[in-house]
ROROFI-506515 format. One record per residue (C-alpha): z, y, x; residue number from 0. Coordinates in nm, 2 decimals, decimal comma, padded with zeros to 4 digits. Each point is the difference from the previous one (the first is absolute). Layout:
<recs>
<rec w="Z" v="Y" u="X" resi="NUM"/>
...
</recs>
This chain:
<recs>
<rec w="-01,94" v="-09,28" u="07,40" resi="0"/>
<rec w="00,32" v="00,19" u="-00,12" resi="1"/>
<rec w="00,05" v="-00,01" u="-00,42" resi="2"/>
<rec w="00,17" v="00,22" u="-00,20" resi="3"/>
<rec w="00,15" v="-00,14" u="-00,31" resi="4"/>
<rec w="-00,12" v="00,16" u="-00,35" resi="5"/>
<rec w="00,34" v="00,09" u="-00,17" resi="6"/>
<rec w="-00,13" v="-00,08" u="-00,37" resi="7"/>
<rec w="-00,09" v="-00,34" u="00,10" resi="8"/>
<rec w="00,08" v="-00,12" u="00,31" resi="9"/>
<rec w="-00,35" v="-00,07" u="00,11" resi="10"/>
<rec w="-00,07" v="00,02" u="00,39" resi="11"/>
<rec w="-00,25" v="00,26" u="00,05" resi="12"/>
<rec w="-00,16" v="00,10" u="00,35" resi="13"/>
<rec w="00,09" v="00,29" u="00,16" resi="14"/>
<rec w="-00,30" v="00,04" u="00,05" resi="15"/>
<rec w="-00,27" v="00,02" u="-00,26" resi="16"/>
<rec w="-00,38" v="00,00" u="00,05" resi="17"/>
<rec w="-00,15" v="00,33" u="-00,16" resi="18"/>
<rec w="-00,41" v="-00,03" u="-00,11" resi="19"/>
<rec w="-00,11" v="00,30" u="-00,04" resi="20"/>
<rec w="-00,15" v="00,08" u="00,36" resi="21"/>
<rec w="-00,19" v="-00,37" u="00,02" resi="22"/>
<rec w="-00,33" v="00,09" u="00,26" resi="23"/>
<rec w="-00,29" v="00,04" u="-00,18" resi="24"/>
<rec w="-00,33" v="-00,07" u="00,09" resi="25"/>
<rec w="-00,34" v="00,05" u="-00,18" resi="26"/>
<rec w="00,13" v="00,17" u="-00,28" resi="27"/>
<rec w="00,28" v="-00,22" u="-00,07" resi="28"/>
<rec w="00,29" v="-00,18" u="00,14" resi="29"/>
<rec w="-00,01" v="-00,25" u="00,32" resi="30"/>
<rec w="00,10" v="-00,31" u="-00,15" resi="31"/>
<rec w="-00,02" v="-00,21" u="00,29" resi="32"/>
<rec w="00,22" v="00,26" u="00,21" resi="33"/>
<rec w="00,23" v="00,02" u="-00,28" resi="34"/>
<rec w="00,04" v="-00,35" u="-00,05" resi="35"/>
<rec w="00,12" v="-00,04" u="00,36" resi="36"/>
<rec w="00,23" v="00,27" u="-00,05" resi="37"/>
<rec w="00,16" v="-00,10" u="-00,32" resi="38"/>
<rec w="00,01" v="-00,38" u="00,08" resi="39"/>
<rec w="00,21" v="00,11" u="00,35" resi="40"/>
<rec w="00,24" v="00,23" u="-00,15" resi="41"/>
<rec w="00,07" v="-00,34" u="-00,19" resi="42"/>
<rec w="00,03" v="-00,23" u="00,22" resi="43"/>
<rec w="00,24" v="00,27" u="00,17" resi="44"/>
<rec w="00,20" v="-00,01" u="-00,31" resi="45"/>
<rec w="-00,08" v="00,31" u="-00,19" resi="46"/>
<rec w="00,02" v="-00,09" u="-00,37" resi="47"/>
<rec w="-00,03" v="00,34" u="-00,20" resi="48"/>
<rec w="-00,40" v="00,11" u="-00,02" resi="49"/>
<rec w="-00,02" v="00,34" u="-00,17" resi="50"/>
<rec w="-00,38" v="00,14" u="-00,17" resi="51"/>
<rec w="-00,05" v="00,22" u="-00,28" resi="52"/>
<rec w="-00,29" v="00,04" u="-00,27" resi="53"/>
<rec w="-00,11" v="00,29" u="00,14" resi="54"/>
<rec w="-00,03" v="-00,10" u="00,35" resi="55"/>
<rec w="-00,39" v="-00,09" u="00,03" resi="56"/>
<rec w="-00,08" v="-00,34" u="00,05" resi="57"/>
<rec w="00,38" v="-00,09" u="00,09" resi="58"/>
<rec w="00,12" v="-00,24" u="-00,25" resi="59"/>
<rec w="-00,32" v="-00,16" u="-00,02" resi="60"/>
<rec w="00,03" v="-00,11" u="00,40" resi="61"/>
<rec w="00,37" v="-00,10" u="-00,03" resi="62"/>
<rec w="-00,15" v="-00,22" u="-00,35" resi="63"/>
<rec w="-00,23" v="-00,13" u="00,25" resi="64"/>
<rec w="00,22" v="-00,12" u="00,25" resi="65"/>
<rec w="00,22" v="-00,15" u="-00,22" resi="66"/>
<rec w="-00,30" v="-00,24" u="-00,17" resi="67"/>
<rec w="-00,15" v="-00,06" u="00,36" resi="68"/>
<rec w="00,36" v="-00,09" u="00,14" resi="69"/>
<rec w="00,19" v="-00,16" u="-00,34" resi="70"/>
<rec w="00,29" v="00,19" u="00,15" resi="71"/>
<rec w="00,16" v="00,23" u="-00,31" resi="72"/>
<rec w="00,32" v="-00,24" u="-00,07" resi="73"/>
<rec w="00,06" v="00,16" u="00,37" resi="74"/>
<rec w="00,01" v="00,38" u="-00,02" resi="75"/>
<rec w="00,11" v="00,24" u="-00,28" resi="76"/>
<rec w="-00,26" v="00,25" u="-00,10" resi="77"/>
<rec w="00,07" v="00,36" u="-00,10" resi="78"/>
<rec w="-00,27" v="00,17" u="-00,21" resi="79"/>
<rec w="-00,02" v="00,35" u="-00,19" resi="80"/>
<rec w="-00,08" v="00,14" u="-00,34" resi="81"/>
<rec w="-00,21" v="00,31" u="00,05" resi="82"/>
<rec w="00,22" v="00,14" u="-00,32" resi="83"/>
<rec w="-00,12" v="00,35" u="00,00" resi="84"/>
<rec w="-00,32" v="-00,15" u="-00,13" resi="85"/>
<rec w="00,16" v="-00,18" u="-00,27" resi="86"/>
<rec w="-00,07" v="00,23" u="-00,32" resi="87"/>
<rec w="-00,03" v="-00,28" u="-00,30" resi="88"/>
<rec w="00,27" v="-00,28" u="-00,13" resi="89"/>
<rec w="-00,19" v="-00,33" u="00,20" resi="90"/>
<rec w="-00,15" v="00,19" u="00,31" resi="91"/>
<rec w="00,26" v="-00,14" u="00,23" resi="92"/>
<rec w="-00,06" v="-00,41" u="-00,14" resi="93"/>
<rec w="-00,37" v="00,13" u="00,10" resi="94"/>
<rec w="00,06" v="00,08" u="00,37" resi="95"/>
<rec w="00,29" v="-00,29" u="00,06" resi="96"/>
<rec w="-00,25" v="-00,26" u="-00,16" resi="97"/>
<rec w="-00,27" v="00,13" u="00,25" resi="98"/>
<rec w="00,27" v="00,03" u="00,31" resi="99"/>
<rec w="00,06" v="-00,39" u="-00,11" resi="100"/>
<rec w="-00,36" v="-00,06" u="00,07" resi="101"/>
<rec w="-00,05" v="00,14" u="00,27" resi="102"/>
<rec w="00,29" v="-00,14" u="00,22" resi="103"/>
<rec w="-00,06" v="-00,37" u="-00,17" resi="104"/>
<rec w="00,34" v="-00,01" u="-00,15" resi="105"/>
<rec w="00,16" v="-00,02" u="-00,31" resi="106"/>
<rec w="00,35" v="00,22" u="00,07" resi="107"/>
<rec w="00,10" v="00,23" u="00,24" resi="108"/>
<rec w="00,30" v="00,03" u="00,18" resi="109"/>
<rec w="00,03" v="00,37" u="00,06" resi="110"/>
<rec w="-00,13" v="00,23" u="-00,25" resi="111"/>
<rec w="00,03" v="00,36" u="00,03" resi="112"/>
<rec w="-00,12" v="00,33" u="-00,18" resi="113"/>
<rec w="-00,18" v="00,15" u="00,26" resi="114"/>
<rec w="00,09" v="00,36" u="00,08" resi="115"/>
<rec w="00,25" v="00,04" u="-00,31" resi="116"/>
<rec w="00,12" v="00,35" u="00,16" resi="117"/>
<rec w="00,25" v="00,10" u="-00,26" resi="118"/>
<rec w="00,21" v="-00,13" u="-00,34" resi="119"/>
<rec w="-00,25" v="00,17" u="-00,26" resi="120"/>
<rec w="-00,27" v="-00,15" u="00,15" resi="121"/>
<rec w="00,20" v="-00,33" u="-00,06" resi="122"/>
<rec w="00,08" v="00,15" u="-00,39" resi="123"/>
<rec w="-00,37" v="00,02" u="-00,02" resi="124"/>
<rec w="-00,06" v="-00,34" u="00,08" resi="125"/>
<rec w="00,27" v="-00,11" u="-00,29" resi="126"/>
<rec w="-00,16" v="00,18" u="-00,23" resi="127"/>
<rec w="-00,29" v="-00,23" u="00,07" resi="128"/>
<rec w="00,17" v="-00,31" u="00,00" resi="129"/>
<rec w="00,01" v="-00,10" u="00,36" resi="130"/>
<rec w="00,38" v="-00,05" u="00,03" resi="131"/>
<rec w="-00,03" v="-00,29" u="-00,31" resi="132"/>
<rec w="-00,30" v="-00,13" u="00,15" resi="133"/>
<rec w="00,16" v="-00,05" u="00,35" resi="134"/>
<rec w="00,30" v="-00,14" u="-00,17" resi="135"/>
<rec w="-00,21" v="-00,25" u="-00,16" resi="136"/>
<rec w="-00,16" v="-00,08" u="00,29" resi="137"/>
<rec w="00,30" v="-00,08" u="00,24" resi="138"/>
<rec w="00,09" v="-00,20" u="-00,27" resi="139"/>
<rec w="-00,26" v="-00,16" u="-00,02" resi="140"/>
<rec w="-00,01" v="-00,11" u="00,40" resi="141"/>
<rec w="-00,36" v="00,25" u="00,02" resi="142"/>
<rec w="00,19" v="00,26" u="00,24" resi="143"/>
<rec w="00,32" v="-00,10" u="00,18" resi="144"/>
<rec w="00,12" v="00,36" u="00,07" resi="145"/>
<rec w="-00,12" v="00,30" u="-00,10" resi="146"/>
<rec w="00,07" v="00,35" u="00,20" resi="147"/>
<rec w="-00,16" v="00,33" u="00,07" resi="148"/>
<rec w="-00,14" v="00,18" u="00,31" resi="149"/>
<rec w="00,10" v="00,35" u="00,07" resi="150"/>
<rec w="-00,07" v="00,33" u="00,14" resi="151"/>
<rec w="00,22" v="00,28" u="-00,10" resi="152"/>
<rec w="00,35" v="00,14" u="00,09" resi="153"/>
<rec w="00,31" v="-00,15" u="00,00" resi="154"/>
<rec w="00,10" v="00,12" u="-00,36" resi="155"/>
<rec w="-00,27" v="-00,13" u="-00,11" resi="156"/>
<rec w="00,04" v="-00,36" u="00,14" resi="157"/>
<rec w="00,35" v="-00,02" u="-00,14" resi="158"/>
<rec w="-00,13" v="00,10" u="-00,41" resi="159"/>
<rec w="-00,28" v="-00,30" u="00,04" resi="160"/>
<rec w="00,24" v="-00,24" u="00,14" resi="161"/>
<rec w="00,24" v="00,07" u="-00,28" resi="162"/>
<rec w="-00,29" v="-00,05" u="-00,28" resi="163"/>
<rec w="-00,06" v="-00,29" u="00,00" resi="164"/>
<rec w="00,15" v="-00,36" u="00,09" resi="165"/>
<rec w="-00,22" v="00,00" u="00,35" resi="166"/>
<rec w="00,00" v="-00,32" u="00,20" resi="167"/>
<rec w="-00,10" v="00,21" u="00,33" resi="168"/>
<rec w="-00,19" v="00,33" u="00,11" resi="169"/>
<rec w="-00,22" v="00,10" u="00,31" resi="170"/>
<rec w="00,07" v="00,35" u="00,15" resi="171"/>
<rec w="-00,15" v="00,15" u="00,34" resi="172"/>
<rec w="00,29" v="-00,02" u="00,27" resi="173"/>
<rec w="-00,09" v="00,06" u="00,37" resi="174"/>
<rec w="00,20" v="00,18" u="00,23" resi="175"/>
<rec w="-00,18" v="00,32" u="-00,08" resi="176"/>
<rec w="00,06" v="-00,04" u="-00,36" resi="177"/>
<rec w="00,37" v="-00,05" u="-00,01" resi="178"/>
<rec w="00,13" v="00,30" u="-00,21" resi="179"/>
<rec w="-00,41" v="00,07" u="-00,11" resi="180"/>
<rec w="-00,11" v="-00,19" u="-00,36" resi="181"/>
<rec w="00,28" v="-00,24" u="-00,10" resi="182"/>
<rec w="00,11" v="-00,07" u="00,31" resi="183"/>
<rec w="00,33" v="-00,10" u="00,13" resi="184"/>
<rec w="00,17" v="00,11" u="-00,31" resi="185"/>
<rec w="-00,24" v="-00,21" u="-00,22" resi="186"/>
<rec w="-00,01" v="-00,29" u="00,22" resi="187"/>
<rec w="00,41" v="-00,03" u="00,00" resi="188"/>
<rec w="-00,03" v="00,07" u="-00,42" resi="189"/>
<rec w="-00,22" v="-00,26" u="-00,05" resi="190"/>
<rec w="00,19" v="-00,26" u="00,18" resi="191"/>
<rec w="00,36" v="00,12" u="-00,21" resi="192"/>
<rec w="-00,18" v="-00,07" u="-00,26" resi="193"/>
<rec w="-00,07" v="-00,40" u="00,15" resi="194"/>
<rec w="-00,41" v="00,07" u="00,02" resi="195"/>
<rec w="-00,20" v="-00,15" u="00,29" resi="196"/>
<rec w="-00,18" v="00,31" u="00,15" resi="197"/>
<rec w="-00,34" v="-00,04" u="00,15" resi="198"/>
<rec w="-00,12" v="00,24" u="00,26" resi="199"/>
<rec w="-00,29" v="00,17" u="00,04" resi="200"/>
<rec w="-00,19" v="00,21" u="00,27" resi="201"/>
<rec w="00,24" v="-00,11" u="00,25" resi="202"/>
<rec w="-00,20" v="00,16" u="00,28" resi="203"/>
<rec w="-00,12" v="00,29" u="-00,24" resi="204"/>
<rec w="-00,37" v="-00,14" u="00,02" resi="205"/>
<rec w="-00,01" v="-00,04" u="00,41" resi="206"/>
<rec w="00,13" v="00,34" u="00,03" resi="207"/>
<rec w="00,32" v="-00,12" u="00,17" resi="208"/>
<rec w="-00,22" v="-00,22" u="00,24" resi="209"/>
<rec w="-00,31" v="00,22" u="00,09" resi="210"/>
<rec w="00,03" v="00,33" u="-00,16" resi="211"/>
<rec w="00,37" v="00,07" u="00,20" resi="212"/>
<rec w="00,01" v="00,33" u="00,22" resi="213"/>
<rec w="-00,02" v="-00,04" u="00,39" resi="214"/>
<rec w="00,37" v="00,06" u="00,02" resi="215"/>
<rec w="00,10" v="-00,22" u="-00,25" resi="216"/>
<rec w="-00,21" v="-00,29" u="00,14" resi="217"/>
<rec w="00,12" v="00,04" u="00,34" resi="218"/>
<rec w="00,36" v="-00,02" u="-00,08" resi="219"/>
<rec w="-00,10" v="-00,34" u="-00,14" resi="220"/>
<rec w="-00,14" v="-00,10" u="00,32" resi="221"/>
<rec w="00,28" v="00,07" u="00,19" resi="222"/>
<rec w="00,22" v="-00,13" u="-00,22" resi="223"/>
<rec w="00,22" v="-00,33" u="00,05" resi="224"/>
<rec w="-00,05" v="-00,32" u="-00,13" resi="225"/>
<rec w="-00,41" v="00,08" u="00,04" resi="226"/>
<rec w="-00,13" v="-00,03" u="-00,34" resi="227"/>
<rec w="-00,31" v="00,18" u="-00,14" resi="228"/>
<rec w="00,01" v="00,27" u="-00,27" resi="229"/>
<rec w="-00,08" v="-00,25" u="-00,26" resi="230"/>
<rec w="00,32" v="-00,23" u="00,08" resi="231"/>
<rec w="00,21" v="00,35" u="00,02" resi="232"/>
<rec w="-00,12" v="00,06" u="-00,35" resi="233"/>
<rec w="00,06" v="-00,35" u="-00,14" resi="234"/>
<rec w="00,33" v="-00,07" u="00,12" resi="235"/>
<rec w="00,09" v="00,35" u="-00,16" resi="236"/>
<rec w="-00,04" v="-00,15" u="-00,32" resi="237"/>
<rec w="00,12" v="-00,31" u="00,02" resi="238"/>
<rec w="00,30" v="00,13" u="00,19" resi="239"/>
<rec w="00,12" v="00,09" u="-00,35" resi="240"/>
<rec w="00,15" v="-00,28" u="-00,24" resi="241"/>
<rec w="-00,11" v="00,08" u="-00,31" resi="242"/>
<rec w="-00,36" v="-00,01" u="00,11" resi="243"/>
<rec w="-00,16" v="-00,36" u="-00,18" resi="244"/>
<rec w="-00,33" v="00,02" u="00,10" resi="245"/>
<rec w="-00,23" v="00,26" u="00,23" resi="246"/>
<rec w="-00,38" v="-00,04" u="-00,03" resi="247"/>
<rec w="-00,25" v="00,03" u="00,25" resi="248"/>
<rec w="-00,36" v="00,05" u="-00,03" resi="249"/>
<rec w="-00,09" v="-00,23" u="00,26" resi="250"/>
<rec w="-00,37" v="-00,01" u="00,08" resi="251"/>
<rec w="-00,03" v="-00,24" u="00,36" resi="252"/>
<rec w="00,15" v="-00,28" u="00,10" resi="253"/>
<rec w="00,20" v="00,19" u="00,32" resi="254"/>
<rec w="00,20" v="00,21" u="-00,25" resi="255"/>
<rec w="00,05" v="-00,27" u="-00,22" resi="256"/>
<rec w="00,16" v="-00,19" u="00,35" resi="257"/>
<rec w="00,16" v="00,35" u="00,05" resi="258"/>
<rec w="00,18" v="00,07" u="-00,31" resi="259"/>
<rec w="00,13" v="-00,37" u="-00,07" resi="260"/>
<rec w="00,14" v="-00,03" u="00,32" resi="261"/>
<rec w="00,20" v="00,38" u="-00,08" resi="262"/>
<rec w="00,08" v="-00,17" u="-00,36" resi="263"/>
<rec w="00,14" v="-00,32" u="00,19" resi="264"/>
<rec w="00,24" v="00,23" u="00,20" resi="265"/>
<rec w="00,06" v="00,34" u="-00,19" resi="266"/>
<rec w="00,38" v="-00,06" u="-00,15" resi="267"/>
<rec w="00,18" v="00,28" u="-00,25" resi="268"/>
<rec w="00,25" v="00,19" u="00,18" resi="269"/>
<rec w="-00,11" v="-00,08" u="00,36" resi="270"/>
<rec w="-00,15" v="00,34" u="00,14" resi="271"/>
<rec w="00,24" v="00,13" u="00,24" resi="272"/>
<rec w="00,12" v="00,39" u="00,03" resi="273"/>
<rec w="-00,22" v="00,05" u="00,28" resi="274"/>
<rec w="-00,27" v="-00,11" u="-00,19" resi="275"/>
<rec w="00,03" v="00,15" u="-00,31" resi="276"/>
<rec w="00,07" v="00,31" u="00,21" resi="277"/>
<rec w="-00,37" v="-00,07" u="00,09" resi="278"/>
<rec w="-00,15" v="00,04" u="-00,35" resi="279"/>
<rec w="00,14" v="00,31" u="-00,01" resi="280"/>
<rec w="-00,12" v="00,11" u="00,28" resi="281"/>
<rec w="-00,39" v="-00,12" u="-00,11" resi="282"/>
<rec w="00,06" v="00,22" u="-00,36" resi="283"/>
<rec w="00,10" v="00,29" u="00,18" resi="284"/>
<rec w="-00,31" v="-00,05" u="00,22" resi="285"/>
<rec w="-00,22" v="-00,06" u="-00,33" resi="286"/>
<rec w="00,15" v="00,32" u="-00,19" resi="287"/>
<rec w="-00,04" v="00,22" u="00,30" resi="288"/>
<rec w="-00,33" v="00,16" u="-00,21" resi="289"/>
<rec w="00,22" v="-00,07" u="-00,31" resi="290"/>
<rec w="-00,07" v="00,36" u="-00,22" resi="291"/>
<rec w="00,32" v="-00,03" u="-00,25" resi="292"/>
<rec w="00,34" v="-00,14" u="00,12" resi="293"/>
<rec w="00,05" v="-00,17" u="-00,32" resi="294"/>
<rec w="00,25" v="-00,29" u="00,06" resi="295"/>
<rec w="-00,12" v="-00,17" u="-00,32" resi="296"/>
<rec w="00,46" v="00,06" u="-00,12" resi="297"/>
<rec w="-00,14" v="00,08" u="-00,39" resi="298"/>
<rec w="00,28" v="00,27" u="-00,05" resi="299"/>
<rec w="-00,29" v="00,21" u="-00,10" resi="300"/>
<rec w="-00,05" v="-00,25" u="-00,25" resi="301"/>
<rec w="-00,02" v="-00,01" u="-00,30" resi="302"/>
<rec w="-00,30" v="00,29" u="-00,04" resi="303"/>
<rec w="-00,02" v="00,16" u="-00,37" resi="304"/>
<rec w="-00,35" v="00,00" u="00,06" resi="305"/>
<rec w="00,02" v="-00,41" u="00,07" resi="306"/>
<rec w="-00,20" v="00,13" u="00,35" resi="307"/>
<rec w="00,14" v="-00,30" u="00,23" resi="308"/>
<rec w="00,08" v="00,25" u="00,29" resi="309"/>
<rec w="00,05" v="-00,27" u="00,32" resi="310"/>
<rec w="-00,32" v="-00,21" u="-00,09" resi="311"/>
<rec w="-00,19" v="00,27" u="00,00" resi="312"/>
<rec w="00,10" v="00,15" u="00,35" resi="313"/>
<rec w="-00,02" v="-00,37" u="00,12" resi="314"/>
<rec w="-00,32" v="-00,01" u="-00,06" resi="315"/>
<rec w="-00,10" v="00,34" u="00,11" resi="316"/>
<rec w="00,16" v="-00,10" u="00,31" resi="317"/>
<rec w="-00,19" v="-00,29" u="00,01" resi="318"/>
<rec w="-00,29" v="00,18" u="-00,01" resi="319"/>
<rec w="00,07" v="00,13" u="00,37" resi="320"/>
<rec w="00,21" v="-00,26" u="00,15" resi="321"/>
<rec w="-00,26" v="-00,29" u="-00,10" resi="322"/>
<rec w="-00,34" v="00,10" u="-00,17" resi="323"/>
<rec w="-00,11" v="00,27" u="-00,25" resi="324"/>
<rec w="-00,13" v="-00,32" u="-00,18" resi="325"/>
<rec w="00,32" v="-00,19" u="-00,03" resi="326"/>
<rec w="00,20" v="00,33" u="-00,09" resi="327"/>
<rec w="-00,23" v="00,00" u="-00,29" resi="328"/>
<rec w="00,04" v="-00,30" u="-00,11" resi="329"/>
<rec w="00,37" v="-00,05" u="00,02" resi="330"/>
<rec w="00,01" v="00,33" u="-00,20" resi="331"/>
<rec w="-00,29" v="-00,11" u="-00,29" resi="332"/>
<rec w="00,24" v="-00,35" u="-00,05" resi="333"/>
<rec w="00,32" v="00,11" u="00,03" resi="334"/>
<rec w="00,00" v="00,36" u="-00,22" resi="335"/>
<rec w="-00,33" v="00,00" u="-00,20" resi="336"/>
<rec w="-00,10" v="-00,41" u="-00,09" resi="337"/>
<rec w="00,29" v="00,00" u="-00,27" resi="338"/>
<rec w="00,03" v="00,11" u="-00,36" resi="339"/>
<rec w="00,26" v="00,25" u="00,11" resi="340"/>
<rec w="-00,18" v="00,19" u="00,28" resi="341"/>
<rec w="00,24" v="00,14" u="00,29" resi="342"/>
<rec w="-00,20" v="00,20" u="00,23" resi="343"/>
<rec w="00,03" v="00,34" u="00,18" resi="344"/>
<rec w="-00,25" v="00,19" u="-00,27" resi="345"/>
<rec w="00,35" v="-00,01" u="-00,24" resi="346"/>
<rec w="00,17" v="00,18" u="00,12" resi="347"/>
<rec w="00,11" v="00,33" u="-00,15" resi="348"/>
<rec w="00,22" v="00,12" u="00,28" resi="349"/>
<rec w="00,33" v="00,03" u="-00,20" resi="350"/>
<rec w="00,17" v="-00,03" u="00,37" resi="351"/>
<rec w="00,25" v="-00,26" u="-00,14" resi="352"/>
<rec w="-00,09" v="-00,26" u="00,24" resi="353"/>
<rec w="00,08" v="00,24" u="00,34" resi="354"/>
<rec w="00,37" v="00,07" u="-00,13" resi="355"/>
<rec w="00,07" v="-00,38" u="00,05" resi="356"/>
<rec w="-00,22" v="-00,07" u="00,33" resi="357"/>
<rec w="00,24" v="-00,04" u="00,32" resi="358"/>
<rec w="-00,36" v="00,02" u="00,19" resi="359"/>
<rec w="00,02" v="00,37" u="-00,15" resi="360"/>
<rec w="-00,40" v="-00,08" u="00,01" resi="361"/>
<rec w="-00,20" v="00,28" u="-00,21" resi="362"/>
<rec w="-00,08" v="-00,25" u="-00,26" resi="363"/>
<rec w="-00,26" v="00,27" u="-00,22" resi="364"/>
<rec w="-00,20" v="00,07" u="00,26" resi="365"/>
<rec w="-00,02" v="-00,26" u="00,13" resi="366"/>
<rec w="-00,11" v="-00,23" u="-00,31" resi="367"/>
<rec w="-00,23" v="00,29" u="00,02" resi="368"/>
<rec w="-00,09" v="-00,11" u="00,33" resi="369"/>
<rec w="-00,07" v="-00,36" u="-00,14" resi="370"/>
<rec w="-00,19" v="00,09" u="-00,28" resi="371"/>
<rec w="-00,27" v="00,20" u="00,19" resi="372"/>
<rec w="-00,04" v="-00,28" u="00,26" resi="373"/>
<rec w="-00,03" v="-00,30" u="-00,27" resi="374"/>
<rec w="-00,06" v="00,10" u="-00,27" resi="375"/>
<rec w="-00,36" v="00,10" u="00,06" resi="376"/>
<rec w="-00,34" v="-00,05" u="-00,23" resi="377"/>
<rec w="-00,01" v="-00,34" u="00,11" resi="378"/>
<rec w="00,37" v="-00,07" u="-00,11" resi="379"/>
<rec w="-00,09" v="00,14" u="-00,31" resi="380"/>
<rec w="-00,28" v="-00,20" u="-00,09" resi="381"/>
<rec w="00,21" v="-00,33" u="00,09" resi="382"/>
<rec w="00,28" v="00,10" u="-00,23" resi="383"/>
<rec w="-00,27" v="00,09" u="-00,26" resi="384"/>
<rec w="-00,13" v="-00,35" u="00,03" resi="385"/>
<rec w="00,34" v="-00,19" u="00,06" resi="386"/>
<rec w="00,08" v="00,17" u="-00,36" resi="387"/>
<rec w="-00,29" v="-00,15" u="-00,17" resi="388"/>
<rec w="00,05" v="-00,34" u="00,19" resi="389"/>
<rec w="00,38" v="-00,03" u="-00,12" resi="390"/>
<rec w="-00,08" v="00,18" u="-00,35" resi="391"/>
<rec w="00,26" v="-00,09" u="-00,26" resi="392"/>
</recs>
């Protein structure tokens, strides 16, 4: 196993981390057993950063298990989440960390984030509530050992949060698709200026980079030299890039568990050669060949008056054709609408200010336009409706 060294504390941390949130279920709940065997190999193959959330059903109470049946937490870190946006009450947050304790039969966790903090107000919010004192108190206190955020949003974004608050890592999305899309590249180098250990998320965008590819993109992986499968093209991506700590998979059998620590073992930063980085772009082209707006995700549009956050929203519009109507949507609901300072398409008032600055010379009103009447449907509607009651402050 290849570690990366955290840059606040010199801990070794695997480049791989084990992500459980897609454990098998089975009769209405998670496979224990199953799990169990995939959790204790990952292991024994030296992967020491285990990643759940609250929110994640039945997650952090079949990593807890594991631990008690194996005695084995003074091996591993765990990383667990906040669900913050339901924290509306000084003491809420003690409330859900004294119950994530319980369930993952511990008494501190190593990895704490604020799961989905999107943007800085959101983070002001959370002030005004007291969470930054009470997270103080409990680093100090040995309860968490580092406390960070996850994040979907743009790039701008990224860089306000980071700059809020005295962060001892963040999580972003970061996959070859995704490398000017959220915070992407530009967030992943900012970060690690800034000395924080940056864990990565939805590495192969959910499977999509491993079954969902088009037939041309897949078969320029098979006939591509060294033989590797789409999943090991996707992976060494990532780690081909140094300021990557961490990358999580949601490993869910033992074969991709083999897979992916053998990848992690041999994956090195700055190894990909021209030719094959000359590859990736080749796949993207093949993936954007339905792509419906040629946004490059460059921000010169940005800053909207209108606080509309122009490339998320034709990323996820893209989405919606390049990958899944489903997936489009939900890219779009978490990156522009779940956040106290909603960015979607319907804000926009079509001042034209954005097309002056787009070298794309993309129509930028029409098509927002475009993106409103695709996603922003009676369904969206009634999610944002119910999002805004759900993160009511």
């Amino acid at each position: 196993m290849q570690y990366r060294t955290n840059p606040r504390n010199g801990e070794a941390l695997s480049a791989l981390g084990f992500g459980c949130m897609r454990f098998t279920r089975k009769g209405g709940g998670i496979d224990q057993e199953k799990a169990n065997r995939e959790l204790m190999l990952a292991l024994e193959q030296g992967v020491n950063y285990f990643d759940t959330a609250y929110v994640y059903p039945g997650s952090e109470v079949c990593l807890g298990n594991f631990l008690e049946t194996y005695r084995c937490r003074d091996r591993l870190n765990i990383a667990t989440k906040l669900p913050q946006y339901r924290l509306h009450k000084p003491g809420d947050a003690e409330r859900y960390f004294a119950e994530e304790l319980e369930r993952l039969h511990t008494d501190h966790i190593d990895y704490y984030l604020m799961h989905m903090l999107n943007d800085a107000r959101s983070w002001a919010r959370l002030c005004e509530l007291g969470v930054d004192a009470w997270l103080r108190e409990k680093l100090k206190s040995g309860a968490i050992r580092n406390a960070g955020f996850s994040f979907h949003g743009s790039a701008e974004q990224f860089k306000a949060l980071v700059d809020a608050w005295d962060w001892d890592f963040c999580q972003i999305q970061f996959n070859y698709m995704d490398e000017h899309s959220q915070a992407g590249l530009e967030g992943l180098r900012y970060a690690a200026s800034k000395g924080l250990p940056v864990i990565i998320m939805e590495p192969l965008r959910g499977g999509r980079l491993v079954n969902g590819l088009p037939t041309a993109a897949r078969k320029r992986f098979e006939q591509a030299e060294p033989k590797r499968s789409p999943a090991d093209w996707g992976l060494r991506w990532i780690w081909n890039h140094p300021e990557v700590t961490v990358v999580l998979s949601g490993m869910n059998d033992v074969s991709q568990v083999e897979e992916n620590c053998r990848i992690a073992s041999e994956a090195l930063p700055n190894r990909l050669t021209d030719g094959e980085l000359a590859l990736y772009e080749a796949v993207l082209a093949d993936i954007r060949a339905g792509t419906k707006v040629g946004c490059t995700g460059c921000n010169y549009c940005q800053p909207c008056p209108q606080g509309v956050a122009i490339p998320t929203c034709f990323a996820a519009y893209n989405d919606t054709y390049a990958d899944s109507y489903f997936t489009g949507l939900r890219e779009y609901f978490m990156c522009t609408t779940l956040r106290k300072a909603p960015s979607n398409a319907g804000l926009c008032i079509k001042c034209g200010k954005c097309e002056q600055h787009c070298p794309q010379h993309i129509e930028i009103r029409k098509e927002l336009d475009n993106v409103k009447r695709r996603l922003e449907t009676p369904i969206y509607k009634i999610g944002a409706w119910g999002a805004k009651l759900i993160m009511k402050y």
